[in-house]
KOLZA-427204 format. One record per residue (C-alpha): y, z, x; residue number from 1; residue in one letter. Coordinates in steps of 0.2 Angstrom, whole numbers, plus 5000, padded with zeros to 4 digits. Each point is the difference from the previous one (the first is absolute). Example, Ala and Ser with C-alpha at 12.3 -4.5 7.8 and 13.67 -1.06 7.14 Angstrom:
residues 2
pt py:4978 pz:5039 px:5062 pos:1 code:a
pt py:5017 pz:4997 px:5006 pos:2 code:s
END
This chain:
residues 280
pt py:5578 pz:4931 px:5186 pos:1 code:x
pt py:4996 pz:5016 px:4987 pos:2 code:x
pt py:4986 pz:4991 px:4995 pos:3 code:x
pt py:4994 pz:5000 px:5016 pos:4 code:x
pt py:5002 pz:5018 px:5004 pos:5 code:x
pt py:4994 pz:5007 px:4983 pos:6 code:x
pt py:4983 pz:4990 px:5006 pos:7 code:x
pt py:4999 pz:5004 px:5017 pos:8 code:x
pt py:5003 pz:5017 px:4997 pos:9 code:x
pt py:4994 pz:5004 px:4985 pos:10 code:x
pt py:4918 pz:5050 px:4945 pos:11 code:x
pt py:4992 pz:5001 px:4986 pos:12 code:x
pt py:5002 pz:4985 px:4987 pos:13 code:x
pt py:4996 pz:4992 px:4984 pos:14 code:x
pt py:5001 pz:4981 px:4996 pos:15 code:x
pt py:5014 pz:4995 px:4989 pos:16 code:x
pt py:4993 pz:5002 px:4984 pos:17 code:x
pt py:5001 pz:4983 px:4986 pos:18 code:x
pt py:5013 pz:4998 px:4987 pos:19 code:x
pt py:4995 pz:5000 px:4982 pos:20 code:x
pt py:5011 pz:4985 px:4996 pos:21 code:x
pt py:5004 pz:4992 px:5014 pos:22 code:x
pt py:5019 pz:4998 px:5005 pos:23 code:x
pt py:5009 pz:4985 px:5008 pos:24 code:x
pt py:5014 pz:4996 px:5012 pos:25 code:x
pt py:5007 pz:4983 px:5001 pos:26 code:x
pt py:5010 pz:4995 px:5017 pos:27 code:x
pt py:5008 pz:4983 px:4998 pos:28 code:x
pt py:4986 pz:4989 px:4991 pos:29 code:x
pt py:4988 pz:5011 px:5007 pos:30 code:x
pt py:4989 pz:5012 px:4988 pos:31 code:x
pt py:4990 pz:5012 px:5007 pos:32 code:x
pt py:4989 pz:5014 px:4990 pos:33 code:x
pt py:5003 pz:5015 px:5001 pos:34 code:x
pt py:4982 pz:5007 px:4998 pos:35 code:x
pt py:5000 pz:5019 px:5012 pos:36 code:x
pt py:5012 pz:5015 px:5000 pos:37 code:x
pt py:4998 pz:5014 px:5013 pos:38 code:x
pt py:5013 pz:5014 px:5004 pos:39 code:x
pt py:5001 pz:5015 px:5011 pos:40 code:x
pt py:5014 pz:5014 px:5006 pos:41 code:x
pt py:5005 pz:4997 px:5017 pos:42 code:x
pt py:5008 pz:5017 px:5007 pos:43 code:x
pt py:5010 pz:4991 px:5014 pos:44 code:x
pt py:4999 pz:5013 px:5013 pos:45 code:x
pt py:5002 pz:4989 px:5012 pos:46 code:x
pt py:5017 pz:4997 px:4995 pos:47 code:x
pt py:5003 pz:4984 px:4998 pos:48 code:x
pt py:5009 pz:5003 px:4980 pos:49 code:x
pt py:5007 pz:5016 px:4996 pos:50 code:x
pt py:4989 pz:5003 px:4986 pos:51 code:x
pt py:4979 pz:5000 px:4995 pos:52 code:x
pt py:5000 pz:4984 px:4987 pos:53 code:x
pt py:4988 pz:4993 px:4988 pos:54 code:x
pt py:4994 pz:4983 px:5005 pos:55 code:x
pt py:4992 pz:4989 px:4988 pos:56 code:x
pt py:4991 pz:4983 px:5004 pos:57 code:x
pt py:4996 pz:4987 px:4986 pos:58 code:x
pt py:4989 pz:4985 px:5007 pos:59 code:x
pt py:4990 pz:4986 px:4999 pos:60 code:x
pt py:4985 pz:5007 px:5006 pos:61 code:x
pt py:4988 pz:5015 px:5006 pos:62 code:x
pt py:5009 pz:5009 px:5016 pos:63 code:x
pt py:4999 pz:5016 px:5008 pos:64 code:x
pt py:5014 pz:5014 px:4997 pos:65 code:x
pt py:5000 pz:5001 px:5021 pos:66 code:x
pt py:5012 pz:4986 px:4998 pos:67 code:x
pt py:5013 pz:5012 px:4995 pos:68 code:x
pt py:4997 pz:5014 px:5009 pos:69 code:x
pt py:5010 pz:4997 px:5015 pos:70 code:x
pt py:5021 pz:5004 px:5002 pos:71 code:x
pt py:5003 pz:4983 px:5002 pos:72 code:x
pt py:4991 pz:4986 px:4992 pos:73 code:x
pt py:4997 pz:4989 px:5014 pos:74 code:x
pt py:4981 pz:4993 px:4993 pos:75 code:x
pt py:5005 pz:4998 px:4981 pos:76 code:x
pt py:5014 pz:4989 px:5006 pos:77 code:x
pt py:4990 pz:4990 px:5012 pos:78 code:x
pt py:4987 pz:4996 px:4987 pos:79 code:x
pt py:5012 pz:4997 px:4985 pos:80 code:x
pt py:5008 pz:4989 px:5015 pos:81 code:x
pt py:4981 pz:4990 px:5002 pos:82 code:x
pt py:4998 pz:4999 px:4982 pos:83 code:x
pt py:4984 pz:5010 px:5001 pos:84 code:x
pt py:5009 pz:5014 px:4986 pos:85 code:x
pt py:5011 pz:4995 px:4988 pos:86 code:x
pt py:5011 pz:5014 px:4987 pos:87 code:x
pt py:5014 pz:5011 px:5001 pos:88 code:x
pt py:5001 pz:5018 px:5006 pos:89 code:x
pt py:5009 pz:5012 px:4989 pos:90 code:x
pt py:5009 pz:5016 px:5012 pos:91 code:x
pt py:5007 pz:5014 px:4992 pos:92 code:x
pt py:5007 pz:5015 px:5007 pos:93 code:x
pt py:4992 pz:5019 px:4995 pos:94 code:x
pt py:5015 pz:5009 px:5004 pos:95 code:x
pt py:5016 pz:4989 px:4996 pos:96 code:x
pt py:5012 pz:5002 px:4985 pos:97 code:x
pt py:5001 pz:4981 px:4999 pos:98 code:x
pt py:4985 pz:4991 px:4989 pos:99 code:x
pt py:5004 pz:4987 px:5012 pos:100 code:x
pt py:4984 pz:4988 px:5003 pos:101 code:x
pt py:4995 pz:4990 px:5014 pos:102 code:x
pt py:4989 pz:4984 px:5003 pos:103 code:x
pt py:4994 pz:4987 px:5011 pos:104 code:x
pt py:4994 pz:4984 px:4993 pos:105 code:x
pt py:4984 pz:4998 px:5010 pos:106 code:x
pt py:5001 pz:4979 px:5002 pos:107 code:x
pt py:5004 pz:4990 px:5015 pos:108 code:x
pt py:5018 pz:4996 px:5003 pos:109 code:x
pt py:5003 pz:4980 px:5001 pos:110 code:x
pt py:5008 pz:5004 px:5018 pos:111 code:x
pt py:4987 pz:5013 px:5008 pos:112 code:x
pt py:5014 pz:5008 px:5010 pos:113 code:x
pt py:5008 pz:5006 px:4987 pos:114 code:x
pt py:4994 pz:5016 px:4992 pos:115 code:x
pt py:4991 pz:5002 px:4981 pos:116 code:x
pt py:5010 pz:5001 px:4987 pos:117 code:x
pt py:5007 pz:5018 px:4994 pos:118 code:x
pt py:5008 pz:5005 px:4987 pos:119 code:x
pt py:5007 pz:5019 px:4988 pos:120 code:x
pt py:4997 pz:5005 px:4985 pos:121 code:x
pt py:5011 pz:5012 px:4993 pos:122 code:x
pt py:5000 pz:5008 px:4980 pos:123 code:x
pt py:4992 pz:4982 px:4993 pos:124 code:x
pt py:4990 pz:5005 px:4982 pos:125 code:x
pt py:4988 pz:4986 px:5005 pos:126 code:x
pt py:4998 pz:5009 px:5017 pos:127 code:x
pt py:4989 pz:5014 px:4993 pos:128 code:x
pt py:4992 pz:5009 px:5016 pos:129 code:x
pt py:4993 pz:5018 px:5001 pos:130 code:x
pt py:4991 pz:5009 px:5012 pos:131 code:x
pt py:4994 pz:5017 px:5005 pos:132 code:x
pt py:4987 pz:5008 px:5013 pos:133 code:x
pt py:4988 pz:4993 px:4990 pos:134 code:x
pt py:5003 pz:4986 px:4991 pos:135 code:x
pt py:5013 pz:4984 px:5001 pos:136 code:x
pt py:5001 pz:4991 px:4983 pos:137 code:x
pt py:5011 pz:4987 px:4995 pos:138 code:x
pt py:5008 pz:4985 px:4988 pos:139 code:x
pt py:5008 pz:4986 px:5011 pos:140 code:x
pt py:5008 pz:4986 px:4994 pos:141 code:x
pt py:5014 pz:4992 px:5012 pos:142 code:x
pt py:5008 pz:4985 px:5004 pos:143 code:x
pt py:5017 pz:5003 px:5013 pos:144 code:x
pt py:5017 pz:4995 px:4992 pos:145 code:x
pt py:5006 pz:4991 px:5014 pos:146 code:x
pt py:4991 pz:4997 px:5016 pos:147 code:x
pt py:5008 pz:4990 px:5019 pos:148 code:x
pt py:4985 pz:4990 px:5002 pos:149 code:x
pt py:4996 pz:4980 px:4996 pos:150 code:x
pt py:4987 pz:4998 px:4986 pos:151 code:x
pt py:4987 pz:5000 px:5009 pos:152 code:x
pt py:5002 pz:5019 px:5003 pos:153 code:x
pt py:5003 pz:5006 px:4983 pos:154 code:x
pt py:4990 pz:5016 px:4992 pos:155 code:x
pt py:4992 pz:5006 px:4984 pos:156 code:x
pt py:4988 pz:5010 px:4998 pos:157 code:x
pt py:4992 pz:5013 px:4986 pos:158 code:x
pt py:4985 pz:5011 px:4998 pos:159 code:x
pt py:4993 pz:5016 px:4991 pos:160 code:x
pt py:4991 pz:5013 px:5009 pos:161 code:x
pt py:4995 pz:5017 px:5004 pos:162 code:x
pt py:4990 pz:5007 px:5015 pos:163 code:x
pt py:4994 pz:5017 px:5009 pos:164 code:x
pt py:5011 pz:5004 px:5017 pos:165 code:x
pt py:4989 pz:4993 px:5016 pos:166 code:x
pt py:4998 pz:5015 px:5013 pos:167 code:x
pt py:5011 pz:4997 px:5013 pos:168 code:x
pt py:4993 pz:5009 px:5017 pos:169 code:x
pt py:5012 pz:5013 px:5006 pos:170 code:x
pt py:5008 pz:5002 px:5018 pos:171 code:x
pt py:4985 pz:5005 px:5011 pos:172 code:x
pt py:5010 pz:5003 px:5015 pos:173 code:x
pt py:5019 pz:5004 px:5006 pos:174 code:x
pt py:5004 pz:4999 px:5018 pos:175 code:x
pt py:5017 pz:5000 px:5012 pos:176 code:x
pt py:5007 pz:5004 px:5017 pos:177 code:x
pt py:4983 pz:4998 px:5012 pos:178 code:x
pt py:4986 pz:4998 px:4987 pos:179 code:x
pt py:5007 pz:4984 px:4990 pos:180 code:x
pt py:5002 pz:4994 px:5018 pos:181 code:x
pt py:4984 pz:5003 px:5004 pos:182 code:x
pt py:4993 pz:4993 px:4985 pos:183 code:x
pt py:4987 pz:4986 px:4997 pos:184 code:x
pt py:5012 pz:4989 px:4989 pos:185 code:x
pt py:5015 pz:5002 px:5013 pos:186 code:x
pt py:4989 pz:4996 px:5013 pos:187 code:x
pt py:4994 pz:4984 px:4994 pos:188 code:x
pt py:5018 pz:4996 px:4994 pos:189 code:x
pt py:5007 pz:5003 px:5020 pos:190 code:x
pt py:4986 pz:4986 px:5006 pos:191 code:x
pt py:5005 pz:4989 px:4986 pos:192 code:x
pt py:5019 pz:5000 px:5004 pos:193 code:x
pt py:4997 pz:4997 px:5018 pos:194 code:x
pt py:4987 pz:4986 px:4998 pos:195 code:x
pt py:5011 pz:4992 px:4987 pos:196 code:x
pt py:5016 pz:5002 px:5014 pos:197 code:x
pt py:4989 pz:4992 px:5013 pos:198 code:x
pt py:4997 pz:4984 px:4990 pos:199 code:x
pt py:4980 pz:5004 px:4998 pos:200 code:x
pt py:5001 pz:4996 px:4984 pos:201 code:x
pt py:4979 pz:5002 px:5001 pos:202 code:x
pt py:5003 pz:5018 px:5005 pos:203 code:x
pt py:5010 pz:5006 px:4987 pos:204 code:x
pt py:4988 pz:4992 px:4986 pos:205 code:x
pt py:4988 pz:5011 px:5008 pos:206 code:x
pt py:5010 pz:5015 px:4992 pos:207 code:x
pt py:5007 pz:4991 px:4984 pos:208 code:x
pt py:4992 pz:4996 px:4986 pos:209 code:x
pt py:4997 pz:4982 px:4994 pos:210 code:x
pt py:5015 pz:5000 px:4988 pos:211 code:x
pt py:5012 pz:5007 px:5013 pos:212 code:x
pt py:4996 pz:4987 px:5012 pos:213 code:x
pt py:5001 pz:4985 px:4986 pos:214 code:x
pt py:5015 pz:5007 px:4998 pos:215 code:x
pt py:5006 pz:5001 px:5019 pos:216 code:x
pt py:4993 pz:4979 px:5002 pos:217 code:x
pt py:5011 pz:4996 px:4986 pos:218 code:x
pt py:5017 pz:5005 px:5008 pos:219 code:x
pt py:4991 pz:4993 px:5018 pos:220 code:x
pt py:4999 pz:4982 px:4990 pos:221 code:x
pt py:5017 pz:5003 px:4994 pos:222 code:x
pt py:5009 pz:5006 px:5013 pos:223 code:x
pt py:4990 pz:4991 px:5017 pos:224 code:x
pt py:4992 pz:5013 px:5010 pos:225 code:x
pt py:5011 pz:4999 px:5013 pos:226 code:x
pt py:5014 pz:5005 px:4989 pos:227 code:x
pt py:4991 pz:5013 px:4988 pos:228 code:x
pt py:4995 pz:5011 px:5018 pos:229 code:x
pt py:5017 pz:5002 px:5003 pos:230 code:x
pt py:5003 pz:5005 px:4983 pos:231 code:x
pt py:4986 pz:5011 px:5004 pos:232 code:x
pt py:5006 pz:5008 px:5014 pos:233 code:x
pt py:5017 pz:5004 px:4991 pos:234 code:x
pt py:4994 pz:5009 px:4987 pos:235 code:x
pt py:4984 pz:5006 px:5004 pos:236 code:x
pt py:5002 pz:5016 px:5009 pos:237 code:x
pt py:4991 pz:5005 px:5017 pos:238 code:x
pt py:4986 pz:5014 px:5003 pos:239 code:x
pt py:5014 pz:5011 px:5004 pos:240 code:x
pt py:5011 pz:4995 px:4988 pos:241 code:x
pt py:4990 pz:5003 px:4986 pos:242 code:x
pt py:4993 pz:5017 px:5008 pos:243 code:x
pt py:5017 pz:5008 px:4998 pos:244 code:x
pt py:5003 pz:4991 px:4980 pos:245 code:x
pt py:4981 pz:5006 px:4994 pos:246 code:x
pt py:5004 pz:5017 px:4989 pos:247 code:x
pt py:4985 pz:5001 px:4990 pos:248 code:x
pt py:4983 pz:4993 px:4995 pos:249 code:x
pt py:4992 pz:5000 px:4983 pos:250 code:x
pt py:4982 pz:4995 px:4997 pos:251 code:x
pt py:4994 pz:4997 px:4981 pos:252 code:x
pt py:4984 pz:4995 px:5000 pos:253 code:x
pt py:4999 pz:4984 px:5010 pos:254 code:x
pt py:5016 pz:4998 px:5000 pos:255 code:x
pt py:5014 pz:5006 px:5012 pos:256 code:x
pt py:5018 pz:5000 px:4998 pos:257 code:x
pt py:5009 pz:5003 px:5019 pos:258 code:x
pt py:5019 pz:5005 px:4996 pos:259 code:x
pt py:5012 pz:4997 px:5016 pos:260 code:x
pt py:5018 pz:5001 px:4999 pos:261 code:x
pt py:5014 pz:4988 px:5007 pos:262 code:x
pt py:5016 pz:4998 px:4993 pos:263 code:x
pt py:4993 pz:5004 px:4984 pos:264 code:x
pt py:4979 pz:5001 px:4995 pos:265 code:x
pt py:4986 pz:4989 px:5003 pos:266 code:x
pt py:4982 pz:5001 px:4994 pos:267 code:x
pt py:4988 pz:4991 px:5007 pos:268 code:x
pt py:4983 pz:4998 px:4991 pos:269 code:x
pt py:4982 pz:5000 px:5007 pos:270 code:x
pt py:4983 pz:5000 px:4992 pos:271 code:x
pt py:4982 pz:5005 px:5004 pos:272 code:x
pt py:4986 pz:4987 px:5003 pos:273 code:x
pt py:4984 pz:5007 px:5004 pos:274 code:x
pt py:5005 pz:5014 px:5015 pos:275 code:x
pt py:5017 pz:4990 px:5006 pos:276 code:x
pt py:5016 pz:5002 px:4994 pos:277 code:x
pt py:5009 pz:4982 px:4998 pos:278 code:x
pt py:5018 pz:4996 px:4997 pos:279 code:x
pt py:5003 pz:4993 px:4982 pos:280 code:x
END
């Protein structure tokens, strides 16, 4: 049931730049080259860590540093989930104590309802990450220890590289009380809920993008329509509901994060394609 929750509610770039010598990363008796790095800071003004953090992306092809751009990683997942980007990414904190490190292996799961494989690093001389405002450079060379998974989902991986920092686009608007109401992405977001409450299922992939909705048909084949709208109208809240959780709106480029509280914090995430706002 979380699962379903976490998905119902849930600038100016450079391409990834080549490695010199390409890296690899081995996942069960798969081996995929590791051949792009890419890296930006990521202030995390919306809220969602405590800190700004480095994140780091080694893969096996040309991609765009918009991929990690947003608070929540909702499109990198999907596409590591599709097998259309395959790597790892690398998250460091700016302002922790802790060297700790953290990474996603970016390779579809066996099961695809179980999330990608993460893993922390933590004060490993063959784990040799730096990174400052203007540079992330690093020496990687890890294979874990022990891992709970079959063969099949074992990890390796290693690679050698150095990159400029990716501009990341700053928060270009910060709204509460009767302006985040009023907003363009809350807007959309109200017409979406109550479309997807109704059972219009058409309606609501009017305001959602392509990937939301994929995501939405996989818990209706699951779960039975019948049986997934009731799941719906439990946790997904009302108009009025949600009117009195919304506290504030931030918009980063054509991304928006919509922060309501209810029994603890929820964000909920919507881009811009073309002049409409859609849930993501």
């Amino acid at each position: 049931m979380c699962s379903l929750i976490i998905i119902l509610l849930a600038g100016l770039a450079t391409a990834a730049g080549p490695l010199e010598t390409p890296g690899v990363l081995s996942v069960g008796k798969s081996e995929i080259a590791l051949t792009h790095v890419c890296a930006l800071l990521f202030d995390h003004e919306e809220g969602v860590n405590e800190t700004p953090e480095y994140r780091i992306l080694l893969s096996d092809r040309e991609i765009s540093p918009t991929l990690i751009q947003a608070p929540v990683l909702h499109e990198l997942d999907a596409l590591a989930r599709a097998g259309k980007l395959q790597g790892v990414l690398l998250r460091l904190n700016r302002d922790s104590e802790s060297n700790d490190i953290y990474g996603t292996v970016l390779f579809p799961p066996a099961n695809p309802y179980e999330s990608l494989q993460f893993f922390t690093v933590s004060g490993l001389e063959e784990f040799n990450v730096k990174a400052d405002d203007q540079t992330a450079s690093g020496e990687v060379a890890y294979t874990p220890t022990s891992i709970d998974s079959d063969e099949s989902g074992t990890f390796s991986f290693k690679a050698t590289f150095k990159t400029a920092l990716s501009p990341c686009p700053p928060v270009s608007e910060k709204l509460e009380g009767p302006a985040a109401l009023a907003s363009a992405p809350v807007k959309a977001l109200f017409v979406f809920q109550e479309k997807l409450r109704s059972g219009d299922l058409e309606g609501a992939a009017a305001q959602a993008t392509a990937g939301k909705m994929k995501e939405i048909q996989t818990f209706v084949d699951q779960a039975g329509k019948e049986a997934f709208l009731e799941q719906v109208k439990q946790f997904v809240p009302d108009t009025e509901t949600l009117t009195q959780q919304i506290r504030k709106v931030f918009v980063r480029g054509a991304s928006a994060t919509v922060i309501a509280e209810d029994q603890g914090t929820n964000y909920l995430f919507l881009v811009k394609e073309g002049e409409a706002w859609k849930v993501n």
